[in-house]
C-alpha positions as CSV (number, residue, x, y, z in Angstrom):
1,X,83.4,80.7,72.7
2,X,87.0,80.6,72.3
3,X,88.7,81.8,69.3
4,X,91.7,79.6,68.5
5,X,94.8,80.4,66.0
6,X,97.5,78.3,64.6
7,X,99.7,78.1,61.5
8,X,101.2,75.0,59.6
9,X,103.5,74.7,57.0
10,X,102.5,73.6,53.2
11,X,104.9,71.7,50.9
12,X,105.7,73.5,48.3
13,X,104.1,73.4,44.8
14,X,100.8,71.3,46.6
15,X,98.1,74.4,46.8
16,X,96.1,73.3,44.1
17,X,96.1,69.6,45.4
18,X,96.0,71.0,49.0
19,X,92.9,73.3,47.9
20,X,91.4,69.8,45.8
21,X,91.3,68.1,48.8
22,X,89.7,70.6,51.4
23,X,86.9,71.7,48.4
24,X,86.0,68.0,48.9
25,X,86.7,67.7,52.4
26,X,84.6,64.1,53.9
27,X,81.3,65.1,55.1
28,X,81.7,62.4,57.8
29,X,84.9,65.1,59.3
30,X,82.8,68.1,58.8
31,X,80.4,66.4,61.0
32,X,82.9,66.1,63.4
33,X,84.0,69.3,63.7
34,X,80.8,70.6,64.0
35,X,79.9,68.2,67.0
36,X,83.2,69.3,68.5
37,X,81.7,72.8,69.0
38,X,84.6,73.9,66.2
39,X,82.9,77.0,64.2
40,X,83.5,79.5,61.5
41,X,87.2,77.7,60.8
42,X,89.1,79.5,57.6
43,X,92.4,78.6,56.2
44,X,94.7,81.0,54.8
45,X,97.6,80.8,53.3
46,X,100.8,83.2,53.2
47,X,102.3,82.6,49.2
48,X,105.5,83.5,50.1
49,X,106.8,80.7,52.6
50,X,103.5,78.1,52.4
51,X,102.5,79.3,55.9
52,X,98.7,78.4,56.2
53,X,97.2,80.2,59.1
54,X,94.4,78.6,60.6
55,X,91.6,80.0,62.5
56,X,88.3,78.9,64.0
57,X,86.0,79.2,67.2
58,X,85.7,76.5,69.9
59,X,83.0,76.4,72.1
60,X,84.0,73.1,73.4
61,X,87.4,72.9,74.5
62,X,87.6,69.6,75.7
63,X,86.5,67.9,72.4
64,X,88.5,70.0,70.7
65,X,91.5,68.3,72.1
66,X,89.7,64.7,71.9
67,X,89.7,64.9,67.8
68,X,93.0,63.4,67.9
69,X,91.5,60.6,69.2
70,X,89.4,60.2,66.5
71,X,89.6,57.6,63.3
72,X,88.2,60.0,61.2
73,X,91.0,62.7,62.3
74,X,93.6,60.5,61.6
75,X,92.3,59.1,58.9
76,X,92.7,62.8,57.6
77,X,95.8,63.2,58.9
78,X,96.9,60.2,56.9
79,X,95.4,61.5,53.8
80,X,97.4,65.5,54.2
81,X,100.5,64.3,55.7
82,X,102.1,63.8,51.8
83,X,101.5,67.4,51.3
84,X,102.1,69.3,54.1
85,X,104.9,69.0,57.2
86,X,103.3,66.1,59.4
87,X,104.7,64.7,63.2
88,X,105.5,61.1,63.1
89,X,101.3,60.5,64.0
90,X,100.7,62.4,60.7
91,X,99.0,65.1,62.5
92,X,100.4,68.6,61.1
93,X,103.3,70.3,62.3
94,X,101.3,73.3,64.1
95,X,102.2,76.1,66.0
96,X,99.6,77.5,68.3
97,X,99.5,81.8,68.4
98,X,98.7,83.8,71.0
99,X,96.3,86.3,70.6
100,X,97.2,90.2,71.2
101,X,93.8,91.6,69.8
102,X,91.0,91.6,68.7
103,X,88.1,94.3,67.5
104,X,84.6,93.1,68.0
């Protein structure tokens, strides 16, 4: 199982609406996810710059890097990219972090 770690950035003044949306995130995506081995993913978010920090476990990482491939995931993308900093595909600006610990 790989643990995986990234941050994107949130427009400001769109938690609530950012919060809205993943409180009634699309079955169909968390079905997805879930058959993409992805595991025990949180959000967080840093209040004083909009930094969300993402985490989750992987224990496939090959569809994990096929979701972007998917109509559902970019039919997400689609539906986020008004709120948050998006590429030109509308998937989110992320930045991937390297891990330097970790307590079991």
């Amino acid at each position: 199982m790989k643990r995986v770690a990234f941050t994107m950035k949130l427009h400001n003044g769109q938690l609530s609406e950012y919060k809205k949306r993943h409180d009634e995130i699309w079955p169909e995506l968390v079905s997805l996810l879930k058959e993409s081995g992805i595991s025990n993913y949180s959000i967080f978010l840093n209040e004083e710059d909009n930094t969300l920090f993402g985490v989750l476990e992987s224990s496939d990482e090959t569809a994990r890097e096929n979701l972007a491939n998917s109509p559902i995931m970019k039919k997400w993308w689609a539906y986020m990219k008004d709120i948050m900093d998006s590429n030109p595909d509308h998937s989110p600006v992320s930045t991937p972090l390297k891990e330097v610990f970790f307590m079991p």
